[in-house]
N, C-alpha and C positions, 0 to 999 in steps of 0.2 A: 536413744539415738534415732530410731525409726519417725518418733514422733517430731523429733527435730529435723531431720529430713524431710520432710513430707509436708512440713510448714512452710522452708525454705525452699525448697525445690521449686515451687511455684512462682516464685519472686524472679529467679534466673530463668527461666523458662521464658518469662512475659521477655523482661532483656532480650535472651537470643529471638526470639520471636522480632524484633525491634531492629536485631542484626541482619536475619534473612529479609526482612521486608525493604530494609535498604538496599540491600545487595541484591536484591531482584529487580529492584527498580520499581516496585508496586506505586511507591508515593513520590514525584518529581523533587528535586534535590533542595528546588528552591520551596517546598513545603515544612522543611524540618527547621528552621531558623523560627518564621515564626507563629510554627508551633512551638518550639523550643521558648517562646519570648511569652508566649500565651500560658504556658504552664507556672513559669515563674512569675511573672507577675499579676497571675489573677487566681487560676486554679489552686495553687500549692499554700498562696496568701489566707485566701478563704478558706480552704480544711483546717489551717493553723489559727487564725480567728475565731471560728466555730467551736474547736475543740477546748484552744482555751478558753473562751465566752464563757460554755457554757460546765465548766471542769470544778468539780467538789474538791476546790484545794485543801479544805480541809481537813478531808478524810486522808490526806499525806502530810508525812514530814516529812516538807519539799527539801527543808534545808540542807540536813547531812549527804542528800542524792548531790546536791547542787554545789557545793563543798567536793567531792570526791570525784565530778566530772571537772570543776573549775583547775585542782591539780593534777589531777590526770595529763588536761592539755598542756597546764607548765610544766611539766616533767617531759613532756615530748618535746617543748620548746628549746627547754634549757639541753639535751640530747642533739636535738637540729642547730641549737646555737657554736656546738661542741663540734659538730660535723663542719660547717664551715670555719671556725676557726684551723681546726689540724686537716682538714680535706683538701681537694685541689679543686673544686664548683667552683663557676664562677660566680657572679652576681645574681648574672639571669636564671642559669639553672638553681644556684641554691633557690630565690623565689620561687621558682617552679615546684622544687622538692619538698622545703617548707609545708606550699598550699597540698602537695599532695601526702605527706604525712600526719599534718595537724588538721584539717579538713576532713569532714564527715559527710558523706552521700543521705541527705534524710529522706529521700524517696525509699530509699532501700533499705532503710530504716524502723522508718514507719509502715509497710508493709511488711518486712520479717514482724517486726512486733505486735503489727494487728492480727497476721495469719497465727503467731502463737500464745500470744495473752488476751487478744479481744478489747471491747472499750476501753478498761483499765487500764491496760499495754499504752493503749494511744495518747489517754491523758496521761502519764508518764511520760511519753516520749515529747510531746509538747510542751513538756516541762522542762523537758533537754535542749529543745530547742531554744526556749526564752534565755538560758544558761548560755548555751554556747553560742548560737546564732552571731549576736552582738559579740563577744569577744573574741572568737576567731573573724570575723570581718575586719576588727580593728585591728589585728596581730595582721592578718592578710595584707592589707593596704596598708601598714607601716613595714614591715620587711618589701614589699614589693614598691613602695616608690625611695624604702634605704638603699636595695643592695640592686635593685634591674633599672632605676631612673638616677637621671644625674642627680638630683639633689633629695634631699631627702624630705618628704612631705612635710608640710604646717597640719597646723592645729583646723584650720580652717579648711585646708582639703580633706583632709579625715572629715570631719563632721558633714563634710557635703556630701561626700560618696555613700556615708554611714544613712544620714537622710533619706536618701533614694533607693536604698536598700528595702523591697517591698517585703522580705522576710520578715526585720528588724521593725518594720511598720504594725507588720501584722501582729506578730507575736508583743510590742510595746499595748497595743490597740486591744488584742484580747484580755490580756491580764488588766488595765486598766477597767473596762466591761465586767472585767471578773468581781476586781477587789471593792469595783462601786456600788457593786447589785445591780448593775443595769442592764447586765446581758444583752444580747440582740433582739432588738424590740420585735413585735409582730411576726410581718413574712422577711424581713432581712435572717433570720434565724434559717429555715426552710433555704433559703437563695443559698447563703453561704455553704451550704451543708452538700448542693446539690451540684454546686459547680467545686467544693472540696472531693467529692466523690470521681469529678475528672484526674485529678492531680496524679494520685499513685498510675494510673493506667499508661498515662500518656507520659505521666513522668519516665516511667519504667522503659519504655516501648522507645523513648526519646534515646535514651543511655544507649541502649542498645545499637541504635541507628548512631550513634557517635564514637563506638567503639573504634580503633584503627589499628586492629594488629602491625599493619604492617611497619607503621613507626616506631611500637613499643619492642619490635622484636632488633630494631636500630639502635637502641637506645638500652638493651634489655639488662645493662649491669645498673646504670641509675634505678632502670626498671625494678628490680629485683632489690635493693637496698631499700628504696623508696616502701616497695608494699610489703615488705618486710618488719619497716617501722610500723606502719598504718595496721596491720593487719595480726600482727604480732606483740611487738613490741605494748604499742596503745593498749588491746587488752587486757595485757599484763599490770600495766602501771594505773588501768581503772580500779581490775581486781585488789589493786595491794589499795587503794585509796579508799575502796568500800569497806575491805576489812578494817581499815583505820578510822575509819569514820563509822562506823559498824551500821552499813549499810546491808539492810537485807533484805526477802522475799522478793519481791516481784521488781522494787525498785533496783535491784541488785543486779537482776537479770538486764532491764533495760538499760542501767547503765554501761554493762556488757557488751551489749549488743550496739548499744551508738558507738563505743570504741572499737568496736570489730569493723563494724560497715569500708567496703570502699571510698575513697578518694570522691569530693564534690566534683559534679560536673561545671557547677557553677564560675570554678575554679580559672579554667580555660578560658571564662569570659574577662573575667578580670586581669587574667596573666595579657590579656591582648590588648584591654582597656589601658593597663598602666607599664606597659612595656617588658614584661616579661617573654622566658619562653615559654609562647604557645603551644608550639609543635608538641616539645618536649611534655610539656601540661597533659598535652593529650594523651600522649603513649604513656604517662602515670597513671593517668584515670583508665586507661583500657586494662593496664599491669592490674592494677589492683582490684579492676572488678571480676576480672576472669577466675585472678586466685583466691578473692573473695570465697567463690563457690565451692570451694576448698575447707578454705581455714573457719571461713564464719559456723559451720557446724561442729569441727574441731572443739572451736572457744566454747561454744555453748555445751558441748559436750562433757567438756572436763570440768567446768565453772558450774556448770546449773547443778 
């Protein structure tokens, strides 16, 4: 436990650090947008590039990980699908609740996993990402222009949102690099590697600076169902799908730990892009990362 502590504690630490620096006023308010815009689409692109570029998929059997995160998320779906049937959510809050139960923070992710497993940890965890990245984007933006916009998106808005998606870029663009032998030629290798190195720091520091208690503690019974699924629930239904798929060692642990993580902040952007609750967006992603620091040593404690 100790050793698990001591990996993660540092991860929430950088966060509150990210909380007090806003709350102090250190960094003007209109700096955090686009640093917030700078992270996603360049820094967090290139660590996930790099990683898979240059990632010995061989030396894994990616598939049975990739299998046992893919139902994982349909088991939370079909749960979330259950809750808006017999619930009283409306449209926009289910959206909202959805992105923040099925939705995984990889900043927080990929830092818990690099502080406790090292290279190995990360190229797993970029494995997770090529996995889920893309198919929670597509679930995102189909429940949120079904049930928070009037009608419910084409084929053609999906695929344009999915497009512009710099994650989904990244991670389509590393694994091709991967499976051609062509890795990142010369100095682009070095480049990505040096500007992936910004991503967890500033990613982290970012979350923190977007936390909002004060909304989640308005909101705190969605609050508390919400990261209760995300944080509880998701774990559990990884666990039952690695033993099913008889997923183990190290792959076992990372898939843990992606279904443990808080709520995407990403989330918020989207919830506002395509008419969802924002508000409410927020004060899930604060719920679940506070209690994240909680439960995420929990999981790993009883699972690892």
């Amino acid at each position: 436990m100790i050793v698990i502590l001591n990996s993660l504690i540092p991860v929430f630490l950088v966060i509150a650090l990210g909380a007090v620096i806003k709350r102090i006023g250190f960094l003007g308010d209109e700096l955090w947008a686009p640093l917030d815009k700078l992270t996603y689409y360049v820094f967090f692109p290139a660590l996930l590039l790099h990683t898979l570029a240059k990632a010995d998929l061989a030396t894994f059997d990616v598939w049975p990980m990739a299998y046992a995160l893919w139902a994982g998320l349909f088991s939370m779906v079909a749960i979330l699908m259950l809750l808006y049937r017999f619930g009283n959510l409306t449209g926009q809050q289910f959206s909202s609740v959805f992105q923040g139960a099925a939705r995984w923070n990889g900043f927080v992710a990929l830092a818990a996993i690099g502080q406790l497993y090292g290279p190995e940890g990360v190229t797993l965890a970029a494995v997770s990402f090529a996995v889920l990245v893309p198919t929670v984007n597509i679930l995102s933006v189909l429940i949120l222009t079904r049930y928070a916009g009037d009608t419910p998106a084409g084929m053609g808005t999906v695929l344009k949102l999915l497009s512009k998606n710099p994650l989904i870029l990244a991670c389509a663009a590393g694994i091709i690099l991967n499976v051609t032998g062509i890795r990142l030629p010369g100095p682009l290798a070095p480049t990505a590697q040096i500007l992936g190195q910004a991503a967890l720091t500033i990613g982290l520091i970012a979350i923190g600076a977007g936390l909002r208690l004060d909304h989640a503690l308005q909101t705190k019974g969605i609050v508390l169902l919400t990261s209760s699924l995300k944080l509880i629930i998701m774990p559990l239904f990884m666990a039952l799908w690695c033993h099913l798929f008889d997923v183990t060692g190290m792959a076992r642990l990372v898939v843990l730990l992606c279904g443990s993580v808080p709520g995407a902040t990403s989330s918020y952007i989207l919830a506002r892009q395509l008419g969802g609750d924002a508000t409410l967006m927020a004060s899930l992603i604060t719920g679940s990362t506070i209690m994240a620091a909680i439960t995420m040593p929990l999981i790993l404690y009883i699972f690892a």
